[in-house]
VEXMAR-634975 format. One record per residue: residue in one letter; x, y, z of N, C-alpha, C, O in turn; residue number from 0. Coordinates in steps of 0.1 Angstrom, whole numbers. Layout:
BEGIN
<mimar residu="A" n_east="X" n_north="Y" n_up="Z" ca_east="X" ca_north="Y" ca_up="Z" c_east="X" c_north="Y" c_up="Z" o_east="X" o_north="Y" o_up="Z" num="NUM"/>
...
END
This chain:
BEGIN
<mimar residu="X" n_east="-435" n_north="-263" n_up="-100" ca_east="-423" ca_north="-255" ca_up="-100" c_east="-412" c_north="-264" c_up="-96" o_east="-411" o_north="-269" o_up="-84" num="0"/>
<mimar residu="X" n_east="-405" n_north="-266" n_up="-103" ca_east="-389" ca_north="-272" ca_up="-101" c_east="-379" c_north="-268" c_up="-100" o_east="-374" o_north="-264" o_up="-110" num="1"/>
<mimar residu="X" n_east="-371" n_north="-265" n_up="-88" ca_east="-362" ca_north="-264" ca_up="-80" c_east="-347" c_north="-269" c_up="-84" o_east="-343" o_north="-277" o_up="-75" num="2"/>
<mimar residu="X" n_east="-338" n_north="-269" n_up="-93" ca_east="-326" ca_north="-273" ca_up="-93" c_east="-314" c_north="-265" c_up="-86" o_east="-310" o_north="-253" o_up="-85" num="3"/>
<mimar residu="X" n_east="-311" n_north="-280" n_up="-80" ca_east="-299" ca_north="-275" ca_up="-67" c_east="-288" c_north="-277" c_up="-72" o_east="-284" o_north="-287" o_up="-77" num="4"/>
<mimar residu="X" n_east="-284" n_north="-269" n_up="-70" ca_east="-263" ca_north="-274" ca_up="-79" c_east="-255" c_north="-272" c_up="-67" o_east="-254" o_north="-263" o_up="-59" num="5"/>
<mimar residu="X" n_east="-248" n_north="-284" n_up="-69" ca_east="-240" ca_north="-287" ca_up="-56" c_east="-226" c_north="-280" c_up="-59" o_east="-220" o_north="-285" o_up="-68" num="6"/>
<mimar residu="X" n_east="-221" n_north="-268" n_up="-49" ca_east="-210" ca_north="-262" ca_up="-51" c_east="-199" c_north="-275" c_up="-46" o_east="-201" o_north="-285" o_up="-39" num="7"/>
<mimar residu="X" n_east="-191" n_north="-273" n_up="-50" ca_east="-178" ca_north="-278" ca_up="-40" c_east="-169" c_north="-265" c_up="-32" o_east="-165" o_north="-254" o_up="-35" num="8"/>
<mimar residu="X" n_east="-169" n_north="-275" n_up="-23" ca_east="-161" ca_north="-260" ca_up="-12" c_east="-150" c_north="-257" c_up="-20" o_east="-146" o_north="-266" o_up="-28" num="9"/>
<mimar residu="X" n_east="-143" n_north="-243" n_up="-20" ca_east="-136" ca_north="-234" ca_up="-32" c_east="-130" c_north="-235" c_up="-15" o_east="-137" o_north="-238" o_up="-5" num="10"/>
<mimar residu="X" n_east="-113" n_north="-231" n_up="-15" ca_east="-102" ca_north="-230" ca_up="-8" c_east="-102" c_north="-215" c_up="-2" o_east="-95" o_north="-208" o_up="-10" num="11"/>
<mimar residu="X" n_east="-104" n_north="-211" n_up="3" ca_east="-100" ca_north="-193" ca_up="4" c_east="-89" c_north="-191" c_up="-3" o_east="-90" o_north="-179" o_up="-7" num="12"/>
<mimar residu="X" n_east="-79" n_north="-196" n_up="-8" ca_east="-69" ca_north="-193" ca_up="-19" c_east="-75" c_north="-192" c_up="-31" o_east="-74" o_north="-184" o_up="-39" num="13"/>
<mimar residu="X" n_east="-82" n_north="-205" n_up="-30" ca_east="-90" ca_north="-203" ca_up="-48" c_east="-97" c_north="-189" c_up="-51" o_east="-96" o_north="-182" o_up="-61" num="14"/>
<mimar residu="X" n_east="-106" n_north="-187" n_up="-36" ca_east="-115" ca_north="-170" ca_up="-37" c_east="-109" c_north="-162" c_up="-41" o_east="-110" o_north="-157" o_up="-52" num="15"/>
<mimar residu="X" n_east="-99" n_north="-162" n_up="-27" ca_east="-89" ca_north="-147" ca_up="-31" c_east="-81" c_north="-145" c_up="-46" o_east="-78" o_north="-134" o_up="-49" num="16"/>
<mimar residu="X" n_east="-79" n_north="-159" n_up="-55" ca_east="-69" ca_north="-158" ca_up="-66" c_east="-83" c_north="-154" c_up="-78" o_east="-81" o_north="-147" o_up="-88" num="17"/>
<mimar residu="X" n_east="-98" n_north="-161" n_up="-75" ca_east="-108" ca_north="-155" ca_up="-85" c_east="-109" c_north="-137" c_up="-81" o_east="-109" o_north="-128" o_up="-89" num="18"/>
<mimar residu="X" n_east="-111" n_north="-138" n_up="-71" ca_east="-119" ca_north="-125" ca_up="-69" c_east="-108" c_north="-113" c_up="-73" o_east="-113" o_north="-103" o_up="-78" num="19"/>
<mimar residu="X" n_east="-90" n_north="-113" n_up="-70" ca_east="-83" ca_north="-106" ca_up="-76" c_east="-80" c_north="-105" c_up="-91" o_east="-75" o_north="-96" o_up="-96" num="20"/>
<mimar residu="X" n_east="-85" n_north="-119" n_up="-98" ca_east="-81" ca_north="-120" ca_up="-117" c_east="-94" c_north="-118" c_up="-119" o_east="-95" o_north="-120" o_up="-131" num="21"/>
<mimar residu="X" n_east="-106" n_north="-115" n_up="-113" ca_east="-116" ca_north="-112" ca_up="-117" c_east="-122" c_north="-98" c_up="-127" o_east="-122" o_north="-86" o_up="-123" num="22"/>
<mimar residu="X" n_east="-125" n_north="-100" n_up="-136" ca_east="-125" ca_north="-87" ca_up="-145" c_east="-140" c_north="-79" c_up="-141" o_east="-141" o_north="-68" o_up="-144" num="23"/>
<mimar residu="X" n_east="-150" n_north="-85" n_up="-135" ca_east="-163" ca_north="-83" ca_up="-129" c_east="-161" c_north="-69" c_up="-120" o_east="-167" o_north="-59" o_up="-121" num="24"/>
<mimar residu="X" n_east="-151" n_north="-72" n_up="-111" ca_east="-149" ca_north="-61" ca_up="-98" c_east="-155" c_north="-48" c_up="-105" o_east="-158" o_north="-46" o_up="-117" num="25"/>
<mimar residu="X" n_east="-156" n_north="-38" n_up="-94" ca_east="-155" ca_north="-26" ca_up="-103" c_east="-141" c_north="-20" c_up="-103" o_east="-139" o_north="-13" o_up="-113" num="26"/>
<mimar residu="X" n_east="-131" n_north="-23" n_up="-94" ca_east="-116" ca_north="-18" ca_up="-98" c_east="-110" c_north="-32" c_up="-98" o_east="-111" o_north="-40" o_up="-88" num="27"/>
<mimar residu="X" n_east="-102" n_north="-34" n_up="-111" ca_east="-94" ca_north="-48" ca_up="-113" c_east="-81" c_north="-41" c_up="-108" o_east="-75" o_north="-31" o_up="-111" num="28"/>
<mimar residu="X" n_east="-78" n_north="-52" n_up="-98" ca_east="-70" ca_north="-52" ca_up="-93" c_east="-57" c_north="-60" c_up="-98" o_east="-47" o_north="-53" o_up="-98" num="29"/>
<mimar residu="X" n_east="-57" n_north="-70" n_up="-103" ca_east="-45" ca_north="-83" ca_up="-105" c_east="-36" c_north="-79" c_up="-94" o_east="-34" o_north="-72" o_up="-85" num="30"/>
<mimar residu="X" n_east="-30" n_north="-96" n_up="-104" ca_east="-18" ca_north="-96" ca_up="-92" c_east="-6" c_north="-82" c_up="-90" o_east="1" o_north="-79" o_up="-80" num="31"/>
<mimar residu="X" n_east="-5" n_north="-75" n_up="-104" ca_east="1" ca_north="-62" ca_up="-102" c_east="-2" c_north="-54" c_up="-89" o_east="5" o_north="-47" o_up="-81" num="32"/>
<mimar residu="X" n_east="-11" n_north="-55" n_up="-89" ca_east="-18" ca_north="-48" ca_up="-78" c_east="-14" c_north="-54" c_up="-64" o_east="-7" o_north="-49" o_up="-56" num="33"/>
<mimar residu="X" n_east="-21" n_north="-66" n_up="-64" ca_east="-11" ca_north="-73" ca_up="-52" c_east="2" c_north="-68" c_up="-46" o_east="2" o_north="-61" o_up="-36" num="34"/>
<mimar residu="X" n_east="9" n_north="-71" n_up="-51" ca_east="23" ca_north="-61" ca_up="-54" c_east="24" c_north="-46" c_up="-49" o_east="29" o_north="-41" o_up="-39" num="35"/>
<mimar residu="X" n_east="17" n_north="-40" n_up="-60" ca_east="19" ca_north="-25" ca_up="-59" c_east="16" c_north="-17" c_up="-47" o_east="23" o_north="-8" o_up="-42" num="36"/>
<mimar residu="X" n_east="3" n_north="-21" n_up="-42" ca_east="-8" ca_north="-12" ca_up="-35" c_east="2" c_north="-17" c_up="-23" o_east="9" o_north="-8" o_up="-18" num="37"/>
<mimar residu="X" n_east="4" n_north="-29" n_up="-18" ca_east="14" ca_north="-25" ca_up="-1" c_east="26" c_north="-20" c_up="-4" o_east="31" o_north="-14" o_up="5" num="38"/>
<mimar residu="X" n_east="32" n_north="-22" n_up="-14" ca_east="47" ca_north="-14" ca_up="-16" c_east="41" c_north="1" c_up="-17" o_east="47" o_north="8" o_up="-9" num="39"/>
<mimar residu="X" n_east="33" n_north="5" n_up="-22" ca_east="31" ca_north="19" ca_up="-24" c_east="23" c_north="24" c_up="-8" o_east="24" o_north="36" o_up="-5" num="40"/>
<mimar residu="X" n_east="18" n_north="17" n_up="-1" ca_east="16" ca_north="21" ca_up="11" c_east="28" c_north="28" c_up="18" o_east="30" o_north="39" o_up="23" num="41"/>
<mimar residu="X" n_east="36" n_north="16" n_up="17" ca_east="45" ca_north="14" ca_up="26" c_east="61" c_north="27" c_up="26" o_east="68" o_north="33" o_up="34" num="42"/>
<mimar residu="X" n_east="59" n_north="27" n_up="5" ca_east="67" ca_north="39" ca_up="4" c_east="61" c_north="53" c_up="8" o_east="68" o_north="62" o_up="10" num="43"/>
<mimar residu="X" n_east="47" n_north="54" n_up="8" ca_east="46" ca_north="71" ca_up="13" c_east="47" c_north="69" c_up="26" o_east="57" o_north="75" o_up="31" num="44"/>
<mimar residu="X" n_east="41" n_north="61" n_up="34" ca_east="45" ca_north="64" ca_up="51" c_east="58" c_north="62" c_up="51" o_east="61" o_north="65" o_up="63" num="45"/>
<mimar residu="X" n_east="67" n_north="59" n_up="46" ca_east="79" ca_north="58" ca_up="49" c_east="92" c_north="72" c_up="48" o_east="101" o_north="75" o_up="55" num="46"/>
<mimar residu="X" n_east="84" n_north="77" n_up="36" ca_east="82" ca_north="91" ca_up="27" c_east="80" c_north="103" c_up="39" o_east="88" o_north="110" o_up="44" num="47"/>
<mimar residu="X" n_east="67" n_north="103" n_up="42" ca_east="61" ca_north="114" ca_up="53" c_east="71" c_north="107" c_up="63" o_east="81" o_north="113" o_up="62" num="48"/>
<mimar residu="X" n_east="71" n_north="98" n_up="70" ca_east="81" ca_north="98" ca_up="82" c_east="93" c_north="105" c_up="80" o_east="96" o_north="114" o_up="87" num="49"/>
<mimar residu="X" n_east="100" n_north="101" n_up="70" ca_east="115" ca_north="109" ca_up="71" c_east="116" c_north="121" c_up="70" o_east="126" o_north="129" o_up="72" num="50"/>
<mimar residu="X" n_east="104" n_north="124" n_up="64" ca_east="102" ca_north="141" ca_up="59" c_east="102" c_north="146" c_up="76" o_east="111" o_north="150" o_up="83" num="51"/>
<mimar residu="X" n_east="92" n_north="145" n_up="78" ca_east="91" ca_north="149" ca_up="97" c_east="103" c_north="148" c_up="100" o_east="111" o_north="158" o_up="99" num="52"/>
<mimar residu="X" n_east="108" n_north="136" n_up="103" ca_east="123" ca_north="133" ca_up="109" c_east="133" c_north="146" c_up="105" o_east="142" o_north="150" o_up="113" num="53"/>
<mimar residu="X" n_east="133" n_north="149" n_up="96" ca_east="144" ca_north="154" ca_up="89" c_east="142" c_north="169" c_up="94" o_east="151" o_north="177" o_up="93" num="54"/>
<mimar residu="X" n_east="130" n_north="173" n_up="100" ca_east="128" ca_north="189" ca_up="101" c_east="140" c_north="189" c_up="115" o_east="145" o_north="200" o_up="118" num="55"/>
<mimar residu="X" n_east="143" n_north="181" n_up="120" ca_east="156" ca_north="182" ca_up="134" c_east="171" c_north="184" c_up="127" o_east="180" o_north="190" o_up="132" num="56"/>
<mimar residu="X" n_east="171" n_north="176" n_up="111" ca_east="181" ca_north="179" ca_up="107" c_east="184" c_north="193" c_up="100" o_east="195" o_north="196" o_up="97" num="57"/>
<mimar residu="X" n_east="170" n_north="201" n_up="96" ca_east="172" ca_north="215" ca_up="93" c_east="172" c_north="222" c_up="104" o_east="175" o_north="233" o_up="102" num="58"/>
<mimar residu="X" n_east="169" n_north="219" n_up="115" ca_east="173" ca_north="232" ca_up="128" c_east="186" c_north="229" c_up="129" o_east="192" o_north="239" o_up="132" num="59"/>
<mimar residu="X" n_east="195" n_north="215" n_up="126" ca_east="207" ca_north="216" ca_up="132" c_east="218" c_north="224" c_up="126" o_east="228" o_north="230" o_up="131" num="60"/>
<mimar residu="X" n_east="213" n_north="221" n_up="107" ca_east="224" ca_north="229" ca_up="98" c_east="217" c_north="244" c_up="101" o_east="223" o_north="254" o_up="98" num="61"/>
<mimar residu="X" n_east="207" n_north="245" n_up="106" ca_east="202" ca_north="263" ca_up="105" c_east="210" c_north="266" c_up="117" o_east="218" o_north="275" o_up="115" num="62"/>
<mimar residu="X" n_east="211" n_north="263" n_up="128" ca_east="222" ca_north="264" ca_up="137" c_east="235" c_north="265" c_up="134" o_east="241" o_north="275" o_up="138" num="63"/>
<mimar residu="X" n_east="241" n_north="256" n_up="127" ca_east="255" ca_north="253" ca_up="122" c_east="259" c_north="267" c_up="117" o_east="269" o_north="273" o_up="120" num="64"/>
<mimar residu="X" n_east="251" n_north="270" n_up="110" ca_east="252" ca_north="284" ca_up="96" c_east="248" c_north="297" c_up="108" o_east="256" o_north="305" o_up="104" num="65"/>
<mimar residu="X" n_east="245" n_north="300" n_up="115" ca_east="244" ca_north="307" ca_up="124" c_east="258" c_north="312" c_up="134" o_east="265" o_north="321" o_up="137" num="66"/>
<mimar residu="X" n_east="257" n_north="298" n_up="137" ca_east="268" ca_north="297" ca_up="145" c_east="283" c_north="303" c_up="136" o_east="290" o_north="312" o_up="141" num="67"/>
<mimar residu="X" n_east="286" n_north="299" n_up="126" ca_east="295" ca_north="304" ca_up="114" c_east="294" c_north="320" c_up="110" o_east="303" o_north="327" o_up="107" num="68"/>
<mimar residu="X" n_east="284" n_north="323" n_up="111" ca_east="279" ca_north="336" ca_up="111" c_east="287" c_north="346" c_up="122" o_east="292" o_north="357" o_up="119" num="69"/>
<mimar residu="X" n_east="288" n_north="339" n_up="135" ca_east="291" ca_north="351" ca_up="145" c_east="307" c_north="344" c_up="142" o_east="315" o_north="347" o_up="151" num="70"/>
<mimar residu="X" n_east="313" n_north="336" n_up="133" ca_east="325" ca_north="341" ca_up="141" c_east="335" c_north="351" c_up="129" o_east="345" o_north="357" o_up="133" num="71"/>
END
């Protein structure tokens, strides 16, 4: 039985990461679109839910406002 050894050459972790994202093999292809997309789209919903919360201080203050208008 004969044994053939194939000598890799060391691949860059740049070279990985640029195969393994243009890779069509994956089971979700990612591309570089993706690169892009997936932290901007992180970054817009938590950004999203944060101000949503934040903002519930700005509806007690006009619900006050309008109250306050009320009694005079």
């Amino acid at each position: 039985m004969t044994a053939i050894l194939e000598r890799r050459e060391s691949e860059s972790l740049w070279g990985r990461f640029c195969n393994w994202i243009t890779s069509t093999e994956n089971r979700l292809y990612i591309g570089w679109f993706g690169v892009l997309m997936i932290p901007t789209l992180l970054t817009a919903t938590s950004v999203f839910i944060i101000a949503f919360i934040a903002a519930c201080e700005v509806w007690k203050e006009i619900k006050f406002e309008f109250q306050a208008m009320d009694t005079l």
